[in-house]
C-alpha positions as CSV (number, residue, x, y, z in Angstrom):
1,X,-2.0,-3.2,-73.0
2,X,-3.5,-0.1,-73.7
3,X,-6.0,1.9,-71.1
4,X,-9.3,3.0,-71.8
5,X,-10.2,6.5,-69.7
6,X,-13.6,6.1,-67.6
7,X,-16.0,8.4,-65.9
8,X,-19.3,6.8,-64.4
9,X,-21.7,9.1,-63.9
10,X,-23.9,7.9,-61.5
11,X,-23.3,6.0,-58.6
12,X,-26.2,4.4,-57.5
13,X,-26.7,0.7,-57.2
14,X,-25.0,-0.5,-61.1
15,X,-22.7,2.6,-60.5
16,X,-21.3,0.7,-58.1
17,X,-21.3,-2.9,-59.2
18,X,-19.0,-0.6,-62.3
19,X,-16.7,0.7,-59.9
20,X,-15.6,-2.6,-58.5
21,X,-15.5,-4.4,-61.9
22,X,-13.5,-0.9,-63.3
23,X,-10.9,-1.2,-60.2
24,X,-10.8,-5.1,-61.4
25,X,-9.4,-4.5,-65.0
26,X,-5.8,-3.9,-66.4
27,X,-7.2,-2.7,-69.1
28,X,-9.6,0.1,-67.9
29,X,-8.9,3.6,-65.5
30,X,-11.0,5.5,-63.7
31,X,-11.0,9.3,-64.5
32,X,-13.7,10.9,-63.2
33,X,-16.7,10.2,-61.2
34,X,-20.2,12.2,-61.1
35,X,-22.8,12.0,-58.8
36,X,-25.6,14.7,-57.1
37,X,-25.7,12.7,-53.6
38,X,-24.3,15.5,-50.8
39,X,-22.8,11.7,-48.7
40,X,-20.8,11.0,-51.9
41,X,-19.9,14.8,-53.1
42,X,-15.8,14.9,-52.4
43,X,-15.1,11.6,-51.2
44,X,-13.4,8.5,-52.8
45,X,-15.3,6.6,-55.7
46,X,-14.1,3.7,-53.6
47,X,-14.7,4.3,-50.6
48,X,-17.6,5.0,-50.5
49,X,-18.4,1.6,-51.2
50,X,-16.4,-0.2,-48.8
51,X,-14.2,-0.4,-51.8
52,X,-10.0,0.1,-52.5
53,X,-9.3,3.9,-52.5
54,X,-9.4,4.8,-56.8
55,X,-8.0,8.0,-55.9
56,X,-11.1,9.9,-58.1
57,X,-13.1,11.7,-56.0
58,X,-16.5,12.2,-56.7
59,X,-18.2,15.6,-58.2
60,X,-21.7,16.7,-58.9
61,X,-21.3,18.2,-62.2
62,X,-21.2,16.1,-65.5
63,X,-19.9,19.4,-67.8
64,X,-16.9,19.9,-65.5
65,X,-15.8,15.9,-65.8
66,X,-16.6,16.4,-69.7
67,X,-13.3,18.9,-69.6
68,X,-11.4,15.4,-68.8
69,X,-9.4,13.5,-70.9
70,X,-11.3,10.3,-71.2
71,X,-12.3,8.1,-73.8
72,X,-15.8,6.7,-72.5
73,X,-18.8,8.2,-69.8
74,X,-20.6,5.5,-68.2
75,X,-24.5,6.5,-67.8
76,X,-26.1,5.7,-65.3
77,X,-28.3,8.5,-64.0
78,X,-31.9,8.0,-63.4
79,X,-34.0,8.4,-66.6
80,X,-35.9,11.7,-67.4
81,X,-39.4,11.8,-68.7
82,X,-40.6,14.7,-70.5
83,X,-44.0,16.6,-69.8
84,X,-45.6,13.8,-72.1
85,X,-43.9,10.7,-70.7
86,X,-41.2,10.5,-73.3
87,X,-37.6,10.2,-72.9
88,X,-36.1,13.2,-74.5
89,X,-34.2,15.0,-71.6
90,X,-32.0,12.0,-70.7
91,X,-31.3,11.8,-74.7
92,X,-30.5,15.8,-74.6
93,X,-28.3,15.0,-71.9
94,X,-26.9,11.8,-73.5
95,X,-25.5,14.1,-77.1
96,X,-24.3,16.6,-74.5
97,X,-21.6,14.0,-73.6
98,X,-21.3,12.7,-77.6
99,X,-20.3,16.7,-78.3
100,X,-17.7,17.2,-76.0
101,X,-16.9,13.8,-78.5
102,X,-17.1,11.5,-75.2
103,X,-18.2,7.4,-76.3
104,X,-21.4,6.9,-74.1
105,X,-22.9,3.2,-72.8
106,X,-25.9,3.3,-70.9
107,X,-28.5,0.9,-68.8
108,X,-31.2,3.4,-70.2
109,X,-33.7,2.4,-72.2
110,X,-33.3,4.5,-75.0
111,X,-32.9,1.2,-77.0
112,X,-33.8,-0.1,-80.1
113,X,-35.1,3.4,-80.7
114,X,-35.2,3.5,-84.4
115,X,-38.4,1.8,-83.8
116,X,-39.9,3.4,-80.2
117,X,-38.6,6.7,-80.5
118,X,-37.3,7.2,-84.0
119,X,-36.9,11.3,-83.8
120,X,-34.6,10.6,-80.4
121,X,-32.4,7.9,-82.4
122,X,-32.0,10.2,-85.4
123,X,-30.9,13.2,-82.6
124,X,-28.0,10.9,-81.0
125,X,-27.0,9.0,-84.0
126,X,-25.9,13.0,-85.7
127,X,-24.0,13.9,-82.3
128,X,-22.4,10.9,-82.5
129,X,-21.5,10.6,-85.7
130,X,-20.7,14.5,-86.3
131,X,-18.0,13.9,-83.1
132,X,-17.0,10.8,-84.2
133,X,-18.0,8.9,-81.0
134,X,-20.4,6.5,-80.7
135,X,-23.5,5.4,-78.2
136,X,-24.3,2.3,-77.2
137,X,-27.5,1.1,-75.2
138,X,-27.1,-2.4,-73.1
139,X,-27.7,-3.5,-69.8
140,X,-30.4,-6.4,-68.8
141,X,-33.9,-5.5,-69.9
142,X,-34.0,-4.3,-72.0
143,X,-30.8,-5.3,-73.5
144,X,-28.6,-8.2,-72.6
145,X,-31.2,-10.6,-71.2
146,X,-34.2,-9.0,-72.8
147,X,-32.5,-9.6,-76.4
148,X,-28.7,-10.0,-76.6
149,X,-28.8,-13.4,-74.9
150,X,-31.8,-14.7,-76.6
151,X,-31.4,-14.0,-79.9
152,X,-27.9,-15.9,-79.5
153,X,-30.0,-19.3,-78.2
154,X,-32.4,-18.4,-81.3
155,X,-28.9,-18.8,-83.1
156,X,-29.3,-23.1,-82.2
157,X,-32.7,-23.3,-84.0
158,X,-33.3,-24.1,-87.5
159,X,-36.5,-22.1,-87.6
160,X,-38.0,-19.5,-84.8
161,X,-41.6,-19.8,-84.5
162,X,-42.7,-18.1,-80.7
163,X,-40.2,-17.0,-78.4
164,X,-40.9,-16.3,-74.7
165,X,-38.5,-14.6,-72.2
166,X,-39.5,-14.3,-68.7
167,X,-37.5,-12.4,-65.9
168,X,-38.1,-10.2,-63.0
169,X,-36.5,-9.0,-59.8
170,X,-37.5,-8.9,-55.7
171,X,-37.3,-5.0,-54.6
172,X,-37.3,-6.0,-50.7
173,X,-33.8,-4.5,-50.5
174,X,-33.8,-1.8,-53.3
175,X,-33.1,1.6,-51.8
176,X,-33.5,3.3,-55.0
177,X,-36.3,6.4,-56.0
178,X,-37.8,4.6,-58.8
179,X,-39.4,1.5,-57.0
180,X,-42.2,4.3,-55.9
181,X,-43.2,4.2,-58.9
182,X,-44.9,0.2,-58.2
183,X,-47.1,1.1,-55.5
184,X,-45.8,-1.2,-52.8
185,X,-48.4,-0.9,-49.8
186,X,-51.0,1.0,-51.5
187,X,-54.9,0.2,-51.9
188,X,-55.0,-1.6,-55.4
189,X,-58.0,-0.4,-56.5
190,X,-56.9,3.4,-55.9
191,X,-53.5,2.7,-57.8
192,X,-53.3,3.9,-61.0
193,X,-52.5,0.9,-62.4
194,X,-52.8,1.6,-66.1
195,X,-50.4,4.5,-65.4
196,X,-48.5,2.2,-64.6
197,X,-48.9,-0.7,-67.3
198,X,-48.0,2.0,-69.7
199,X,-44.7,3.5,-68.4
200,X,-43.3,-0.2,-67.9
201,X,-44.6,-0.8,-71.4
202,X,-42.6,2.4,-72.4
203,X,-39.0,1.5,-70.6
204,X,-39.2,-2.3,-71.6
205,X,-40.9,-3.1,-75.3
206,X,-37.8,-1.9,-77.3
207,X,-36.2,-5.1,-75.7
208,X,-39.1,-7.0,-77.7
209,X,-39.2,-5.2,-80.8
210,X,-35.7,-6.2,-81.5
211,X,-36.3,-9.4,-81.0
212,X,-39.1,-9.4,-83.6
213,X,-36.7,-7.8,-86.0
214,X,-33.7,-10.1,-85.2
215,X,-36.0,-13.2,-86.1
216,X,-37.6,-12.2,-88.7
217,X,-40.9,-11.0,-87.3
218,X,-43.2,-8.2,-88.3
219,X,-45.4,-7.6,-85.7
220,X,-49.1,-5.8,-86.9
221,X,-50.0,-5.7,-83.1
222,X,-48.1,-4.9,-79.6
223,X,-50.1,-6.4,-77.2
224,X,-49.3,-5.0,-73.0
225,X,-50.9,-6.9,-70.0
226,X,-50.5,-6.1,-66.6
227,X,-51.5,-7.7,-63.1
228,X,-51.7,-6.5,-59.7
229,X,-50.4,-8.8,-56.7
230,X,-51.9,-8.2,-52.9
231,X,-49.7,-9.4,-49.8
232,X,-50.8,-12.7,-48.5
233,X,-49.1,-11.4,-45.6
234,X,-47.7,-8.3,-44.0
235,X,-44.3,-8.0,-45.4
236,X,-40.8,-6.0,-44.1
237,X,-38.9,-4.8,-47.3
238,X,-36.0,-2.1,-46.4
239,X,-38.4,1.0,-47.0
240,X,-40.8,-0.5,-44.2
241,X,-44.0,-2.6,-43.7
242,X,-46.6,-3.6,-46.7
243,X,-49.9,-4.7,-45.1
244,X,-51.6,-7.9,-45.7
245,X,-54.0,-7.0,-48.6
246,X,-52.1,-3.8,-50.1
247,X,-50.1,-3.6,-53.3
248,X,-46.7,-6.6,-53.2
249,X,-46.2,-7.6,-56.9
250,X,-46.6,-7.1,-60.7
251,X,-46.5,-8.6,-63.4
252,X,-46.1,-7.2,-67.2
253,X,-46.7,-8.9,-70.8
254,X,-45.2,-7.4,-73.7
255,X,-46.0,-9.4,-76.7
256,X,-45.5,-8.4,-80.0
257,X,-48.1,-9.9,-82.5
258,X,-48.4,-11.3,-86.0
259,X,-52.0,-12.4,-87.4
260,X,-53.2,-12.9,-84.0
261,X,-50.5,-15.2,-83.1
262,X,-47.7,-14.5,-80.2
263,X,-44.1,-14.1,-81.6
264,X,-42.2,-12.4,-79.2
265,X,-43.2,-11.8,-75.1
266,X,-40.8,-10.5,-72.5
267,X,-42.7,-11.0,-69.2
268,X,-41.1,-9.4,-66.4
269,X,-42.0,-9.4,-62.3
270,X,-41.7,-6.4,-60.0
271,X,-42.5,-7.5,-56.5
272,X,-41.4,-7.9,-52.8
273,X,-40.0,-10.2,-50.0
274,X,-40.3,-13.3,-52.6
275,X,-38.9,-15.4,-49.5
276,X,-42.1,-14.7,-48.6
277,X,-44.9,-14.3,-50.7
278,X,-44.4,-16.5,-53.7
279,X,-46.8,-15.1,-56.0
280,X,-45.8,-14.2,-58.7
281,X,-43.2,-16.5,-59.3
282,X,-39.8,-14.8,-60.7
283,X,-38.6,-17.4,-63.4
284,X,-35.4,-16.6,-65.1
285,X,-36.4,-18.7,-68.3
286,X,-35.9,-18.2,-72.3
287,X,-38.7,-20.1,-74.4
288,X,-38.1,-20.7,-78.1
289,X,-40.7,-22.9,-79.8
290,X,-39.6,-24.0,-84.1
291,X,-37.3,-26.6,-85.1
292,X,-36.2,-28.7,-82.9
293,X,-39.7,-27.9,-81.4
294,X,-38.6,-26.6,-78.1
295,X,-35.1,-24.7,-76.7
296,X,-35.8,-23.8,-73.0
297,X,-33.5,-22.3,-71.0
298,X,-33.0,-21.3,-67.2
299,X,-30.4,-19.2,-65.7
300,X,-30.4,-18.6,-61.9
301,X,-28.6,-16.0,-60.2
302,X,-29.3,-13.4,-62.8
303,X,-31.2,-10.6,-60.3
304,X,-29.9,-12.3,-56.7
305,X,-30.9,-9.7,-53.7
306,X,-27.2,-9.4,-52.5
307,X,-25.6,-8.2,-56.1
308,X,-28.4,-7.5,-58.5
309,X,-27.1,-4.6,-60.1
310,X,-23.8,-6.7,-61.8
311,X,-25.4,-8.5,-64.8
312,X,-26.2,-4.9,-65.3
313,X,-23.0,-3.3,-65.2
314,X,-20.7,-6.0,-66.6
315,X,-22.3,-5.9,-70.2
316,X,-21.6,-2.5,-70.3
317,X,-18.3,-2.3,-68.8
318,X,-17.1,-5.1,-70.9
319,X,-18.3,-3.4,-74.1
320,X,-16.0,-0.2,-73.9
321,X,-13.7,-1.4,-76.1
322,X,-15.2,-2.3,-78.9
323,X,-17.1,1.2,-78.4
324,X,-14.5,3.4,-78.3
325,X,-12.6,1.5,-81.1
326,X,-15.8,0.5,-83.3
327,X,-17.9,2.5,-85.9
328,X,-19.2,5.8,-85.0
329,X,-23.0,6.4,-84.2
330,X,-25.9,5.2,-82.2
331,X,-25.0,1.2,-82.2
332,X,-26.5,-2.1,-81.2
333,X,-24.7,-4.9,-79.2
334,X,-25.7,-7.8,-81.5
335,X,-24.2,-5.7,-84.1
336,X,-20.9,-6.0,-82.5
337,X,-18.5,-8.7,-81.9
338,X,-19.1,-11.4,-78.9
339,X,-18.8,-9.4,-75.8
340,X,-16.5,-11.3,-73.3
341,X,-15.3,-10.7,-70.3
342,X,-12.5,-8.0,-70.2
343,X,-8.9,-9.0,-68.3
């Protein structure tokens, strides 16, 4: 069986879930392992999970595990904005690993960019394609749940009228930087909430753009609505108390538009303790509307508190090898073959 050569960089909460899955697989070997944390800097990519020993120990500098021999760099650093808000130094840093002629998968949302960010897709699909590697964007939202997995239900229809996909995730136990960015605990009426509405907008549309273009729909109008949750209650997440009253939820519309009419809506909740404070409700659900007239679909356990990260990592970690053996340039996932579980 042949071996495909790994290095995660980043090893943060889907970092992690990768690990495991990578230790799991005959088919796939950890090489190298990149991360800027000073409690994970020269210790075991295993171990410092709780994990198996890998016997790769863990540096802080992606050019020196680019001098490895390895066929694919799993990305999962933070994303980098730009002075304007746009995503160009995590693509910089994406074709550095495509011209040291590295494959590349990534949970960023650099997705779908021949629409969003046209200038960014032109820039990786070149590296990629003058290195003969390729690059490959998946993950949940956007990506595998956003559009991989609905456009396959679409698949069951014999005409696509409206299609709905609603998701969202509880933060009480998320330790990473980013959930700063939601407020939790603040005044709601100092927030700047349209800050806010904007930069989700920005990280999750492309998910509903290729789902318009999948299904055949031309949107004239991308329409973004956001609302603000208080705490009924005071609530306990891991980064301590939100009082009664301050910030404890969001929710975001993305819906692309045709004629005035709703085609395509990925609506996704951000909020904490949902054990709790109910509203708003995170609903797992996939809404097609056509012929037969309805196809809805629930799946549960798709962002449980315990292991959230997984249904991130596995799409990406069982995509490698139809990466590193597949066509060259800046690919989509529905473009490829099934992706199944890897032995």
């Amino acid at each position: 069986m042949k071996k495909y050569k790994v290095i995660v960089w980043g090893l943060g909460n889907v970092g992690r879930a990768a690990i495991r899955m990578i230790q799991d697989k005959e088919s796939l070997e950890l090489v190298g392992a990149v991360d800027v944390d000073p409690k994970k800097i020269g210790k075991d990519s295993g171990e410092i999970f709780g994990f198996p020993k890998t016997g790769i120990v863990v540096i802080n500098n992606i050019d020196d595990a680019l001098k490895l021999d390895a066929d694919i760099v799993l990305d999962y650093t933070p994303l980098v904005r730009d002075e304007k808000g746009g995503f160009t130094p995590s693509a910089e840093a994406i074709c550095k690993i495509l011209r040291a002629k590295k494959n590349v998968v990534t949970t960023l949302p650099i997705y779908y960019s021949q629409v969003t960010t046209p200038d960014l897709y032109k820039m990786i699909n070149d590296a990629a394609k003058e290195n003969n590697v390729s690059y490959l964007p998946t993950g949940l939202l956007p990506g595998a749940y956003a559009s991989y997995i609905p456009t396959v239900l679409a698949g069951l229809m014999g005409r696509v009228d409206k299609i709905v996909v609603q998701s969202g995730e509880d933060d009480q136990h998320n330790f990473s930087s980013w959930v700063k960015v939601f407020g939790y605990g603040m005044d709601p009426d100092k927030f700047p909430q349209d800050k806010l509405k904007m930069g989700i907008a920005s990280y999750y549309v492309s998910g509903v753009y290729e789902l318009g273009e999948r299904l055949g729909f031309k949107f004239d109008d991308m329409k973004i609505e956001h609302e603000c949750f208080k705490a009924p209650v005071d609530l306990h997440p891991i980064f301590g108390t939100v009082k009664k009253g301050t910030i404890s939820g969001h929710r975001f519309t993305m819906t692309g538009m045709v004629n005035g009419e709703e085609k395509a809506s990925l609506i996704y909740v951000h909020k904490i303790c949902d054990d709790v404070a109910k509203v708003p409700e995170i609903d797992n659900k996939i809404h097609i509307e056509g012929i037969p007239k309805t196809l809805d679909i629930s799946i549960d356990g798709m962002m449980p508190l315990d292991e959230s990260y997984v249904t991130s990592a596995a799409p990406s970690v069982n995509v490698i090898p139809m990466v590193v053996d597949g066509d060259s340039g800046f690919l989509q996932a529905l473009d490829l073959k099934v992706v199944t579980p890897l032995k």
